[in-house]
MISEGU-569685 format. One record per residue (C-alpha): residue number from 1; residue in three letters; x, z, y. Coordinates in Angstrom, 2 decimals, padded with zeros to 5 digits. Example, Ala and Ser with C-alpha at 12.3 -4.5 7.8 and 13.67 -1.06 7.14 Angstrom:
BEGIN
SITE   i  aa      xx      zz      yy
SITE   1 ALA  012.30  007.80 -004.50
SITE   2 SER  013.67  007.14 -001.06
This chain:
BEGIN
SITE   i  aa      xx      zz      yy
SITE   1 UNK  163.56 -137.11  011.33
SITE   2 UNK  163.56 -141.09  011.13
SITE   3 UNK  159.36 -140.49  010.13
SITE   4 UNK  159.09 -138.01  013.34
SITE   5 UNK  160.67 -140.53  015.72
SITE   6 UNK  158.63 -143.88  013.93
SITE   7 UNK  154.85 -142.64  014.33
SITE   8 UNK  153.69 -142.56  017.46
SITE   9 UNK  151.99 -138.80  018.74
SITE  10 UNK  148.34 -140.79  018.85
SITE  11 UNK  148.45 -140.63  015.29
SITE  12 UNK  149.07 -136.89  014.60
SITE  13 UNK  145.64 -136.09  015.79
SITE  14 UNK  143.58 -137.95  012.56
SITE  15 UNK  146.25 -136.70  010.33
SITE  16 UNK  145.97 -133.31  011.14
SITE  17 UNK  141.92 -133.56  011.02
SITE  18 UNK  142.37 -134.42  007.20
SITE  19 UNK  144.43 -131.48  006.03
SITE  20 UNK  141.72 -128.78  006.08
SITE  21 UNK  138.08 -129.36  005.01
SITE  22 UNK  134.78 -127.10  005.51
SITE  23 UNK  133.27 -126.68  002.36
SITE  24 UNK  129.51 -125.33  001.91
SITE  25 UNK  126.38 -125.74  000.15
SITE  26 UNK  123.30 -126.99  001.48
SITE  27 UNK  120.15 -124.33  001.77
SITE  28 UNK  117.31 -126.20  000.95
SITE  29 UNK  113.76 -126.08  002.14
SITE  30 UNK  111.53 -125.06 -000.22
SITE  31 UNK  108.71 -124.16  002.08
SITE  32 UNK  105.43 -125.15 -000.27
SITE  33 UNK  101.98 -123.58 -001.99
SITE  34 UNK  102.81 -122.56 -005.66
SITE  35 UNK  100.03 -121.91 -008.01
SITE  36 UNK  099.45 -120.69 -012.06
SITE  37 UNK  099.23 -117.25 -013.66
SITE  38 UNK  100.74 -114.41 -013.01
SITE  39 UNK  101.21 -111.90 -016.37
SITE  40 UNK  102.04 -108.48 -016.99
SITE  41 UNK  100.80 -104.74 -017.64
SITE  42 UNK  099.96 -101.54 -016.14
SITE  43 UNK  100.59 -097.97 -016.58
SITE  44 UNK  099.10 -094.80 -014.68
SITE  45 UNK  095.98 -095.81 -013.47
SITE  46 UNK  093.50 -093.62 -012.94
SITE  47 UNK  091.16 -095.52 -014.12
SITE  48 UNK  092.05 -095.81 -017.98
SITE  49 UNK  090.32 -098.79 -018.55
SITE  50 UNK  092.96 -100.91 -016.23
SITE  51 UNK  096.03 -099.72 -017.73
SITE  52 UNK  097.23 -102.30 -020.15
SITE  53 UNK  098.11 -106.32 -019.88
SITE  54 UNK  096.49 -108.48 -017.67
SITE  55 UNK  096.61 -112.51 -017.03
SITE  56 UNK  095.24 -113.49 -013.34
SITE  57 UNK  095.36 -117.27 -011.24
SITE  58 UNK  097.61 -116.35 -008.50
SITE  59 UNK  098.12 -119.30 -005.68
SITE  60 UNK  101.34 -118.21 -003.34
SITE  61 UNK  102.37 -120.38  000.01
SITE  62 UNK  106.01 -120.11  000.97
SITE  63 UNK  107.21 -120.09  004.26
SITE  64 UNK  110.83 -121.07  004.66
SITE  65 UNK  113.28 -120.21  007.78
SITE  66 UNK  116.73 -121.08  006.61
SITE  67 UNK  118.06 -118.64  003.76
SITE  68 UNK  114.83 -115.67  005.03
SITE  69 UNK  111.38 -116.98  003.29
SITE  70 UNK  107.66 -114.98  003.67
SITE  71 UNK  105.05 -115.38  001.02
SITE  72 UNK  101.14 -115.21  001.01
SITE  73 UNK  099.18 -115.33 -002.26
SITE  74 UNK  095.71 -114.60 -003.64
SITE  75 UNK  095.58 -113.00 -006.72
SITE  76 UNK  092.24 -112.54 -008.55
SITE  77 UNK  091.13 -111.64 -004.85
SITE  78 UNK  093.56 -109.29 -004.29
SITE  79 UNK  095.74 -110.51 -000.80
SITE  80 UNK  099.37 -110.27 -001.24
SITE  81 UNK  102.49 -110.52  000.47
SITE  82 UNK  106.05 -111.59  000.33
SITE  83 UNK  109.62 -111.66  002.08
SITE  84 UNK  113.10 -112.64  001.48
SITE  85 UNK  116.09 -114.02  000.81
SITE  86 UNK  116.90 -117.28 -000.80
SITE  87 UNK  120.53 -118.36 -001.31
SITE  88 UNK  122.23 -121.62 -002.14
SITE  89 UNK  121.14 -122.11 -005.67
SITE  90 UNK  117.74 -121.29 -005.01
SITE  91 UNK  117.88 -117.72 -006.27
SITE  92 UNK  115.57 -115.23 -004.00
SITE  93 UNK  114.72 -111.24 -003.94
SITE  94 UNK  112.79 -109.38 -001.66
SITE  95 UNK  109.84 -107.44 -001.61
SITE  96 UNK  106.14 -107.86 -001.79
SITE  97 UNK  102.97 -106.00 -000.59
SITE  98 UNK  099.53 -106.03 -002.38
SITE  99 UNK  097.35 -105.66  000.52
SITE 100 UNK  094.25 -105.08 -001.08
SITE 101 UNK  095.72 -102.44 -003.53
SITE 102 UNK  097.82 -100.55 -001.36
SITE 103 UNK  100.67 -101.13 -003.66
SITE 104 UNK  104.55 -102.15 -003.21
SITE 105 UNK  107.47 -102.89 -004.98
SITE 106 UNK  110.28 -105.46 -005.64
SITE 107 UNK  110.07 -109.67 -006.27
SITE 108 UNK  112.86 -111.91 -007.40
SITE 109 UNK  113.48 -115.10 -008.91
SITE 110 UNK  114.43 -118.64 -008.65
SITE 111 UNK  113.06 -121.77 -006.71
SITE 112 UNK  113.68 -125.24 -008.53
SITE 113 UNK  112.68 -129.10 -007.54
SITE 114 UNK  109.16 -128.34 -008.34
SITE 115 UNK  108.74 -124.46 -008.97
SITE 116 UNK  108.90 -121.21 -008.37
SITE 117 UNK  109.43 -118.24 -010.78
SITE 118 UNK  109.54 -114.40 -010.31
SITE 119 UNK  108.90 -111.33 -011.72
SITE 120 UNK  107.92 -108.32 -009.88
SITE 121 UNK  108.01 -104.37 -010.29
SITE 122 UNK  105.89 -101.51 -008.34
SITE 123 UNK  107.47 -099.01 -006.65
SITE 124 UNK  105.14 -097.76 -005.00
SITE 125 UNK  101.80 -097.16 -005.89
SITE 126 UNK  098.05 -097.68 -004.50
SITE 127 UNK  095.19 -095.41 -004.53
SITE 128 UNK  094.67 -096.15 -007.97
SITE 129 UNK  097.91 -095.00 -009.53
SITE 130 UNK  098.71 -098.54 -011.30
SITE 131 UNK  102.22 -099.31 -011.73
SITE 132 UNK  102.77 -102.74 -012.46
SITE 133 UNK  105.67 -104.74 -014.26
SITE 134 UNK  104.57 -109.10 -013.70
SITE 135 UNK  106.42 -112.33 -013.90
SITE 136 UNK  104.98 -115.75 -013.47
SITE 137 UNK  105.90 -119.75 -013.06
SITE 138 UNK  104.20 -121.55 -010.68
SITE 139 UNK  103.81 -125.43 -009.98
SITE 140 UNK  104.72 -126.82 -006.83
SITE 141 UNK  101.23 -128.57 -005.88
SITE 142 UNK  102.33 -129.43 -002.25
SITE 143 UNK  104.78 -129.40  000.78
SITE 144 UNK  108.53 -131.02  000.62
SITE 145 UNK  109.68 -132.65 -002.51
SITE 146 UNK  113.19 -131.15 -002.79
SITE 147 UNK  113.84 -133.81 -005.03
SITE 148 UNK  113.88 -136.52 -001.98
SITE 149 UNK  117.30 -134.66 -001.69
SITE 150 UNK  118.24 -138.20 -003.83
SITE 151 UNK  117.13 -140.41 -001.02
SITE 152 UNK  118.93 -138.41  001.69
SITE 153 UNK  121.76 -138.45 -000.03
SITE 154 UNK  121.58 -142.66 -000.52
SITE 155 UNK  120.48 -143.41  002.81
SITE 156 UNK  123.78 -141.52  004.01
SITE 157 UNK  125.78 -143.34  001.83
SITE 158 UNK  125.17 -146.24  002.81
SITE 159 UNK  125.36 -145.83  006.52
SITE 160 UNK  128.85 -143.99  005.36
SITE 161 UNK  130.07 -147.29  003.38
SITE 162 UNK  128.76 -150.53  006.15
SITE 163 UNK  130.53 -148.47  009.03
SITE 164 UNK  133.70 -147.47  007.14
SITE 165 UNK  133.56 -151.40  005.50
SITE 166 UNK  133.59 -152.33  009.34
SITE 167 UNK  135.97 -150.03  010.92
SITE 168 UNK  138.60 -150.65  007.76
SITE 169 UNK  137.80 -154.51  008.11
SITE 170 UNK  138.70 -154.32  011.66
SITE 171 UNK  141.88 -152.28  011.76
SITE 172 UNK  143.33 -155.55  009.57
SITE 173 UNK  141.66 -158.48  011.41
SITE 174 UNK  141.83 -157.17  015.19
SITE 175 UNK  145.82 -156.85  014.45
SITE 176 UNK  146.09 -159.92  012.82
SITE 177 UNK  144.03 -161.64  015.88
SITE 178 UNK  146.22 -160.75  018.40
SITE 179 UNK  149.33 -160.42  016.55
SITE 180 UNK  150.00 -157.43  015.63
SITE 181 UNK  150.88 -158.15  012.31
SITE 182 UNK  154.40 -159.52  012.59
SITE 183 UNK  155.52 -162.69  010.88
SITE 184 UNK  157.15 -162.09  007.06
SITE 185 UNK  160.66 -163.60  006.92
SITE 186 UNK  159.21 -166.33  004.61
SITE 187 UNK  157.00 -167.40  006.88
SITE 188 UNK  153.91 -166.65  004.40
SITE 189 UNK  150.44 -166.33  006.41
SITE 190 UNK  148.18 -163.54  006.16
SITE 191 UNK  145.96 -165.97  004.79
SITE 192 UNK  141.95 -166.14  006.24
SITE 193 UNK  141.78 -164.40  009.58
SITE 194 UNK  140.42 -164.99  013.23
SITE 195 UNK  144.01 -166.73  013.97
SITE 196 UNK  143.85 -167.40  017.91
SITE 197 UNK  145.33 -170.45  016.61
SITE 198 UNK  142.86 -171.64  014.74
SITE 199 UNK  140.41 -174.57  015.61
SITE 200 UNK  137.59 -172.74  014.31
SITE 201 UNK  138.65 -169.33  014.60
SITE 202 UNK  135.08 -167.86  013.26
SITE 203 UNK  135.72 -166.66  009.48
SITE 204 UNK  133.16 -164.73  006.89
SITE 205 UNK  134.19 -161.65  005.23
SITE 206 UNK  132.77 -159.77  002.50
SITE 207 UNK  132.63 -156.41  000.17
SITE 208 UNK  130.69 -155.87 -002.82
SITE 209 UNK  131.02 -152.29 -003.98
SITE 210 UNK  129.49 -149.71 -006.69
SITE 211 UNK  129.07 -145.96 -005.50
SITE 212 UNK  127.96 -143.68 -007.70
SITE 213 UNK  126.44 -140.69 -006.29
SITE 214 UNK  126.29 -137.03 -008.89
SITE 215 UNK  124.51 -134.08 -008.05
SITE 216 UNK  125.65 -130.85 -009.35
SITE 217 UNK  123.10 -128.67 -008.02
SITE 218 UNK  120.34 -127.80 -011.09
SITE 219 UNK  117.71 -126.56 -008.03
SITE 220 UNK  117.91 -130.83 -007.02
SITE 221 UNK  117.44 -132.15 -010.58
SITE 222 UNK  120.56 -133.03 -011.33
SITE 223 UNK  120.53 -136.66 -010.35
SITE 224 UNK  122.20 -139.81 -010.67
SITE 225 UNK  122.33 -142.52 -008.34
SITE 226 UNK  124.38 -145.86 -008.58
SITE 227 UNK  124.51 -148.16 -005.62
SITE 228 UNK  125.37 -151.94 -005.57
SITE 229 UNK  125.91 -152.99 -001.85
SITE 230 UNK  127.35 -155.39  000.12
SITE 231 UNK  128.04 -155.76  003.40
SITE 232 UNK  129.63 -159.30  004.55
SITE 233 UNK  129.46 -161.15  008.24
SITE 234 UNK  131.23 -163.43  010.73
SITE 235 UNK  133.71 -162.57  013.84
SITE 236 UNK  136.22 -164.17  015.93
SITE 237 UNK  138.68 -163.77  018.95
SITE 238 UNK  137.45 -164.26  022.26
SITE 239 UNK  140.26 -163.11  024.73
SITE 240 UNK  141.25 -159.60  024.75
SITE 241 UNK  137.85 -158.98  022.46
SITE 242 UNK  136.95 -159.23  018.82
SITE 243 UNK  133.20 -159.60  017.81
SITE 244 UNK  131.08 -160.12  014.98
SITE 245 UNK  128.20 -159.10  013.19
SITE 246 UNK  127.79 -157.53  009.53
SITE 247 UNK  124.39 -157.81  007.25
SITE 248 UNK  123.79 -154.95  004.32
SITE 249 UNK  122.28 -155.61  001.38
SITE 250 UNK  121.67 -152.64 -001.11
SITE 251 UNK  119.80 -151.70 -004.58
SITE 252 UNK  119.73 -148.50 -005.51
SITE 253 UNK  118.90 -146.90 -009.10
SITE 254 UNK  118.07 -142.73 -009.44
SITE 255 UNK  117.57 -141.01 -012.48
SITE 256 UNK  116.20 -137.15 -012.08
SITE 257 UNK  113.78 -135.62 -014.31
SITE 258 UNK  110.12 -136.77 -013.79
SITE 259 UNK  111.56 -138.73 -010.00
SITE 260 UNK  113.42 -141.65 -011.43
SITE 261 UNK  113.41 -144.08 -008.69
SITE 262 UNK  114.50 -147.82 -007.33
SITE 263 UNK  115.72 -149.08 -003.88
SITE 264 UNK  116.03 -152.13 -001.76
SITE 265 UNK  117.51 -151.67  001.37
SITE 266 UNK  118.56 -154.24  003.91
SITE 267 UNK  120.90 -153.88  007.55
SITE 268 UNK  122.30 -156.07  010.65
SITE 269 UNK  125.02 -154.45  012.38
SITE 270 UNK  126.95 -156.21  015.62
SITE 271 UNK  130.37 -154.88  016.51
SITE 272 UNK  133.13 -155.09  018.66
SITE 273 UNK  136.59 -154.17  019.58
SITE 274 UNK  138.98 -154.62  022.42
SITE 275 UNK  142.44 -154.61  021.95
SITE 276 UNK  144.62 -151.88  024.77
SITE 277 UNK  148.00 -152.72  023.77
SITE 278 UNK  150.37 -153.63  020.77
SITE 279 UNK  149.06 -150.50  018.58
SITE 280 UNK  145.79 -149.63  020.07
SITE 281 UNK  142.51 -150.86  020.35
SITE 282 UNK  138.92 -149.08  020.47
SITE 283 UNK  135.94 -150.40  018.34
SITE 284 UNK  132.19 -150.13  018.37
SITE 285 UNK  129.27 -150.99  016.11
SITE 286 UNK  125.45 -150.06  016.09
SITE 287 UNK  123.52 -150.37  013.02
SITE 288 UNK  119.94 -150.63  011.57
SITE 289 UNK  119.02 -149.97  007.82
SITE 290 UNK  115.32 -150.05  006.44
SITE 291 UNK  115.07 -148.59  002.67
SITE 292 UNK  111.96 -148.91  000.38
SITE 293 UNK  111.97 -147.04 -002.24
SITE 294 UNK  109.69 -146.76 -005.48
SITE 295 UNK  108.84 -143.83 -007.05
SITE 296 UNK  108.78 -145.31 -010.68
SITE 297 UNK  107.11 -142.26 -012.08
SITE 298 UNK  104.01 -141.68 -010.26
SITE 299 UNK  104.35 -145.11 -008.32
SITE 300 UNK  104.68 -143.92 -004.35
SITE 301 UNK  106.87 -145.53 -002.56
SITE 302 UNK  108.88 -144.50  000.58
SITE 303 UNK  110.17 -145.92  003.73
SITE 304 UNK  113.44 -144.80  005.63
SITE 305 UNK  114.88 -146.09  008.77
SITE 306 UNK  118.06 -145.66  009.99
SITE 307 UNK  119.91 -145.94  013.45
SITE 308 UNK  123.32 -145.51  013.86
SITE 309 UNK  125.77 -145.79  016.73
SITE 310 UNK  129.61 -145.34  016.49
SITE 311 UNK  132.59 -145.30  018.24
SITE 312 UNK  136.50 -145.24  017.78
SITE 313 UNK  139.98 -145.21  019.20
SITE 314 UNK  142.13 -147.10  016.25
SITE 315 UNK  145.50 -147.59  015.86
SITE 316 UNK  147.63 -150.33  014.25
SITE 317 UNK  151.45 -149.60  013.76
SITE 318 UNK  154.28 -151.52  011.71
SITE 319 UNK  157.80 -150.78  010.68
SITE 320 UNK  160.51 -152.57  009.13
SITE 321 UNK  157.93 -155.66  008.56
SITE 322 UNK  156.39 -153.71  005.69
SITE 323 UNK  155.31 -150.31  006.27
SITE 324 UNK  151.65 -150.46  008.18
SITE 325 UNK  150.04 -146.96  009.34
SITE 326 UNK  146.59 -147.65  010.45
SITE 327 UNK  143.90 -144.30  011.71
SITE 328 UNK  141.38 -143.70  013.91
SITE 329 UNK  139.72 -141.06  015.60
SITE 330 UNK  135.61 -140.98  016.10
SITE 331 UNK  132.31 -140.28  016.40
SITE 332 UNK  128.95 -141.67  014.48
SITE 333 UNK  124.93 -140.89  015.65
SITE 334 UNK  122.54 -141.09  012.88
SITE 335 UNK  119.30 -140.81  013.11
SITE 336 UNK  116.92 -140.71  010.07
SITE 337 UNK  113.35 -141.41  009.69
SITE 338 UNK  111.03 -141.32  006.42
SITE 339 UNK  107.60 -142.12  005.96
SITE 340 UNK  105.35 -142.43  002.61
SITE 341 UNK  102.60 -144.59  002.68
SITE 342 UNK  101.45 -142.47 -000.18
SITE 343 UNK  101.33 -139.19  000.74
SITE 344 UNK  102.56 -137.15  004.03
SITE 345 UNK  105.88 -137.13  004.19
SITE 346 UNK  107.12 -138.27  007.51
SITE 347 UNK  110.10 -136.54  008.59
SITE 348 UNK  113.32 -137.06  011.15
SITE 349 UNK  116.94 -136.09  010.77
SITE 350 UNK  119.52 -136.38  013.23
SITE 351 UNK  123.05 -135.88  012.81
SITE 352 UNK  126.12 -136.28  014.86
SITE 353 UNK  129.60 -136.91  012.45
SITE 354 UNK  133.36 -136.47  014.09
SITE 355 UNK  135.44 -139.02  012.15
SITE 356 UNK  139.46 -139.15  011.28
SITE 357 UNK  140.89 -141.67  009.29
SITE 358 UNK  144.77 -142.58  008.08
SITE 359 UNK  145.80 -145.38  005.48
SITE 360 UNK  149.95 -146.06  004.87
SITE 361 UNK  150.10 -149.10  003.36
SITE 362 UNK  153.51 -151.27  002.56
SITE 363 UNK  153.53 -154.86  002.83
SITE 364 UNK  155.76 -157.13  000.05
SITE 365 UNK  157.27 -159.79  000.51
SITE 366 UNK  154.50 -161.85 -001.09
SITE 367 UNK  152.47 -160.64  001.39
SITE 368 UNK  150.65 -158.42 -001.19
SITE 369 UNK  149.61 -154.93  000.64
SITE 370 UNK  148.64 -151.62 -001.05
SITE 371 UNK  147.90 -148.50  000.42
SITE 372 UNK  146.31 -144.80  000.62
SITE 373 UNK  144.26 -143.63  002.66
SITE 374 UNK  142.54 -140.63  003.63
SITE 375 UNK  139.12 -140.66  005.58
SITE 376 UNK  137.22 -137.03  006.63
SITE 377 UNK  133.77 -136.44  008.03
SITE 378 UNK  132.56 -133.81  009.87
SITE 379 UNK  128.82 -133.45  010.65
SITE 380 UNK  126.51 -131.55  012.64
SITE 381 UNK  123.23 -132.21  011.56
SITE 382 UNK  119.88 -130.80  012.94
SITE 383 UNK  116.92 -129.11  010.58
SITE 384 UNK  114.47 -131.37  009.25
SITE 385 UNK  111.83 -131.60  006.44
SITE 386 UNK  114.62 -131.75  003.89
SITE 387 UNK  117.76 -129.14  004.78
SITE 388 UNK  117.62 -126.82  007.77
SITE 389 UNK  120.28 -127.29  010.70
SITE 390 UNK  124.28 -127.07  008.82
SITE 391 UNK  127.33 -127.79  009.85
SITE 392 UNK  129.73 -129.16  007.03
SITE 393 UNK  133.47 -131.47  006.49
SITE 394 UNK  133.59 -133.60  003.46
SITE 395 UNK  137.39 -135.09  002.74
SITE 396 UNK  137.64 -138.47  000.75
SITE 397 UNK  140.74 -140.13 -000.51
SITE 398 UNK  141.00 -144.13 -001.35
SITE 399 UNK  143.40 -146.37 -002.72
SITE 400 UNK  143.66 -149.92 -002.70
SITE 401 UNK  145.17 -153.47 -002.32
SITE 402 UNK  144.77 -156.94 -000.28
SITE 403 UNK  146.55 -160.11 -001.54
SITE 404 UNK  145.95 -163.61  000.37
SITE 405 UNK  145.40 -166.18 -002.69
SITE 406 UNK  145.59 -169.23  000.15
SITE 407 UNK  145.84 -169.31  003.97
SITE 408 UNK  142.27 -169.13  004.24
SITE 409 UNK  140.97 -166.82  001.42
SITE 410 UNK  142.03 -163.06  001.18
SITE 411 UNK  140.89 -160.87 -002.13
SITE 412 UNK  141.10 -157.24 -001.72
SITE 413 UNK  140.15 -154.39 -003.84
SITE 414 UNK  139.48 -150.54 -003.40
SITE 415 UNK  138.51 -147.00 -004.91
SITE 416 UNK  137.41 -143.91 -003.02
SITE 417 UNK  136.01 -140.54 -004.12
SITE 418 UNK  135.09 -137.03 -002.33
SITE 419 UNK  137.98 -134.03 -003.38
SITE 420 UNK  135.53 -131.21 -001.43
SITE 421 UNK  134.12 -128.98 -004.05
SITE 422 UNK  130.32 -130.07 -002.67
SITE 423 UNK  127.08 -130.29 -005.05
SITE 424 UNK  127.15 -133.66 -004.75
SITE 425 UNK  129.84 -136.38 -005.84
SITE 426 UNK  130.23 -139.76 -004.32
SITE 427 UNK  132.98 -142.01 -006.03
SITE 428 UNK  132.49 -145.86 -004.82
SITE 429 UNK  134.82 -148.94 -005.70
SITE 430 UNK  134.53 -152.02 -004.07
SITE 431 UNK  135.83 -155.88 -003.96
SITE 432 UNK  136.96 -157.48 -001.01
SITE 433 UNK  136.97 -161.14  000.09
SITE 434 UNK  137.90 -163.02  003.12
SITE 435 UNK  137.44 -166.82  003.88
SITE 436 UNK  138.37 -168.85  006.45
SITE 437 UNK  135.85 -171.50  007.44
């Protein structure tokens, strides 16, 4: 009852947002042309002298439309023809039509980063009585390279980390600004903030982190990607408002089979808050990323820009001098573009995220804070060259601490990983410092 009366209703809202989760696996798009040899043997012809095995080129273009896929191919000049299903792990069946034959039967198999294999069996027959059993692996030789599924999933991360940096730096600075905070009974500062005080109330921050990013799904490649960021700026009070700006700097390392790759990527991102009252204030921020990345195997390299706008409604709340809820509650545009100065693979994504986010932290004495905190992300992203159109929640859970060392340098440190049962796992830790100028 004493917990029921303390938090205010605003902060229900976020917490009940990160007790469920949607969970679901991305379809991928493996719309492409195939090509090698298809083997196998016939029985029944009517023509003796075809029955047996036979070995032909076979080149097969797939046509993707979320999990529903049609197939053309050219077989030894025979025209044939394919359609569909294709589920999460890249597993198809369907059925196929040799046009030039006359013939039908069955097709399934199993799409990877960079092929396609199947086996087929006739059903029916053509004209000339062949029934014929056939499997086949075929080379991906063009269309999307469903192993860029590694620089999607970096480019998102890192977005994810500078805005969540930002909004978590702010929720601590904006209430130490304008007071917020209240005053320990020793009289101990909170040590490097924009103090209204202050004669120069204009302070740098920064976070150096690690994420490492695991993929789970074998149709991807299995990949590895480690991430060493850090996002640092300058803000101050002015008024009722708190501004500043943030700059990004990230290298990235993948390993995947045959698509080991490195990245550079560098951001600016302004943002802003205003404070309402004693416990709420609402934030903005608007971002730009550019990423080049190196394709250390066959030595392309790759472009990606990203925009992001974001908004939220925050809110700041002690008790008893030591008990600190923070959440917020809202919404992030990304949009996503990726070009190749190598080969053509411009694409665009866009994707629109609903946000919640609660942290309980208690305050000593020594003015040493820890916490946990919970932060869920729900997106709604549109179809592109790399996933068709999905809707998806991913719920992450972080734990950390800040300590002031003086009254004008902070040290803070921090560990977060996903607990949704996706393909992919993101686990980052980071290191936090504040100083006063």
């Amino acid at each position: 009852m004493i917990l029921k009366k303390l938090l205010p209703f605003s902060l229900a809202l976020p917490f009940s947002l990160l007790m469920y989760s949607v969970n679901s696996s991305a379809i991928l798009n493996y719309s492409g042309t195939y090509e090698g040899t298809d083997s196998g043997s016939a029985t029944g012809c009517t023509n003796p002298f075809q029955n047996g095995p036979f070995s032909d080129p076979i080149i097969f273009t797939i046509t993707q439309n979320g999990n529903s896929f049609t197939g053309n191919g050219s077989d030894s000049g025979d025209q044939v023809t394919a359609s569909g299903t294709i589920d999460e792990s890249g597993s198809f069946s369907g059925t196929y039509n040799d046009v030039t034959e006359g013939s039908s039967g069955t097709i399934s198999g199993l799409f990877t980063t960079t092929q396609l294999s199947y086996s087929t069996n006739t059903i029916t027959a053509g004209p000339n009585g062949c029934f014929n059993t056939s499997s086949a692996t075929l080379n991906k030789t063009s269309g999307t390279t469903v192993g860029s599924e590694a620089q999607v999933q970096q480019s998102r991360q890192i977005v994810r980390a500078t805005n969540s940096l930002i909004s978590q730096h702010l929720a601590s600075e904006v209430a130490s600004a304008f007071s917020i905070i209240p005053n320990m009974p020793n009289d101990n500062t909170l040590g490097a903030s924009s103090d209204k005080e202050s004669w120069s109330p204009d302070a740098f921050w920064g976070t150096t982190s690690l994420t490492e990013i695991h993929e789970d799904n074998d149709n991807v490649a299995n990949f590895d990607t480690d991430i060493y960021q850090f996002v640092g700026g300058f803000d101050q009070k002015i008024g009722d408002f708190f501004v500043g700006s943030a700059l990004t700097y990230a290298y990235g390392e993948t390993e995947q089979t045959g698509q080991d790759s490195t990245s550079h990527i560098i951001g600016v991102t302004p943002y802003g808050a205003y404070q309402i009252n004693n416990f709420m204030f609402i934030s903005a921020l608007a971002g730009y990323n550019y990423s080049y990345i190196k394709d250390e195997n066959f030595g392309t390299d790759t472009d990606v820009h990203d925009y992001t706008l974001e908004s939220n409604l925050n809110f700041y709340k002690t008790f008893l001098n030591s008990i600190i809820v923070k959440s917020r509650i809202g919404t992030r545009f990304h949009h996503s573009y990726v070009s190749s100065t190598n080969k053509p693979l411009d694409a665009t994504t866009d994707e629109l995220m609903w946000l919640g986010d609660l942290e309980l932290g208690y305050r000593f004495k020594n003015n040493l804070t820890t916490y946990i905190g919970s932060y869920y992300e729900y997106f709604d992203r549109e179809a592109s060259t790399h996933h068709f159109k999905e809707h998806d929640g991913i719920l992450y859970m972080r734990g950390g601490f800040e300590y002031p060392l003086t009254n004008k340098l902070n040290i803070g440190g921090k560990v977060q990983a996903d607990l949704t049962d996706e393909d992919t796992d993101l686990i980052t830790g980071s290191i936090n410092i504040r100083l006063a100028m």
